[in-house]
C-alpha positions as CSV (number, residue, x, y, z in Angstrom):
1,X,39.1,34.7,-25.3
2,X,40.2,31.2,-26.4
3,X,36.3,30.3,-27.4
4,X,36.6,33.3,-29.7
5,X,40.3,32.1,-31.1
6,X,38.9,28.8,-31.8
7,X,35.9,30.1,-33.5
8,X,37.9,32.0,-35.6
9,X,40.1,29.4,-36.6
10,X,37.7,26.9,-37.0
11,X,36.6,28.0,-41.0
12,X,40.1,28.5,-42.0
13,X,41.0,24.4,-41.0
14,X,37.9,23.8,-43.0
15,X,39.4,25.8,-45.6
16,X,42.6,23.9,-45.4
17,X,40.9,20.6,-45.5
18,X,38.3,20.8,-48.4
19,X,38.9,19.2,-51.7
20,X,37.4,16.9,-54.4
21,X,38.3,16.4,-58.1
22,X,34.8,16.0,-59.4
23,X,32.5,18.6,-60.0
24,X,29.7,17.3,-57.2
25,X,32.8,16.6,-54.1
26,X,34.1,20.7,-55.0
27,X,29.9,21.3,-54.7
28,X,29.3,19.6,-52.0
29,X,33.2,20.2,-49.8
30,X,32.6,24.0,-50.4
31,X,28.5,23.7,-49.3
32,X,29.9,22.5,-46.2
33,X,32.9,25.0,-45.7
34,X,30.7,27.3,-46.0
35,X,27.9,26.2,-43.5
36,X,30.6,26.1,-41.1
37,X,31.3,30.0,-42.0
38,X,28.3,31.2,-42.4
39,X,27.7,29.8,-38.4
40,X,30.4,31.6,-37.6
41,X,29.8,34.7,-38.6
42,X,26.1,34.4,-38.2
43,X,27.6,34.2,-34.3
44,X,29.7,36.5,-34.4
45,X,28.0,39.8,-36.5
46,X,24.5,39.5,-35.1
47,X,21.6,40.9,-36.5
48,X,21.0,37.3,-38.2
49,X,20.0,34.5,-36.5
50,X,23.0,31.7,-36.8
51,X,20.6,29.4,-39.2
52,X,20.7,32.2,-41.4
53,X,24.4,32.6,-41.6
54,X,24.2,28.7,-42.1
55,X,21.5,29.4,-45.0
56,X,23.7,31.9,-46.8
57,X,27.1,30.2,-46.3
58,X,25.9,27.1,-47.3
59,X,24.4,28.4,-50.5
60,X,27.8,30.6,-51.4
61,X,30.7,27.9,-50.6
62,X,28.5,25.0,-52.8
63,X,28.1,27.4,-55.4
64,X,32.0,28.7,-55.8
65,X,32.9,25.0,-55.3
66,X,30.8,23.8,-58.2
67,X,32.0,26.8,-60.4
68,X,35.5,26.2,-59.5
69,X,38.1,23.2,-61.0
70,X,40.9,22.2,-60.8
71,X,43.5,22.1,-63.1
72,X,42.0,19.2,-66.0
73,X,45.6,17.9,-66.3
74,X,46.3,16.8,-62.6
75,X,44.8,15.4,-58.8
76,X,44.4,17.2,-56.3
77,X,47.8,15.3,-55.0
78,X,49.3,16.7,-58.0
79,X,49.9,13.6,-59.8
80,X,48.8,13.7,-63.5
């Protein structure tokens, strides 16, 4: 039960921790939120080997992390 607690918690700390004020650190933060998602739910669904949970997370979180930025005016600490 606790394994299954921790693997569920385990993308939303990622989540939590992720950031980057360039373009190519929101890419590359989000490609690797996402592998850790895609393992998890690789492991947990079935029916898809884990790599190819890996593949597909990988592939989504780079790509919303490149399309995504943050506001032009300030940091990701807020300060203008």
């Amino acid at each position: 039960m606790a394994k299954r607690v921790l693997i569920l918690l385990l993308p939303a700390a990622m989540t939590l921790a992720g950031c980057g004020d360039t373009w190519g650190e929101r890419a590359a933060t989000g490609g690797a939120i996402g592998l850790g998602a895609g393992v998890v739910a690789g492991a947990l669904i079935g029916g898809l080997p884990i790599w190819g949970g890996a593949l597909i997370g990988t592939a989504a979180g780079a790509a919303i992390g490149a399309v995504t930025t943050p506001d032009s005016g300030t940091t990701s600490s807020g300060t203008r």
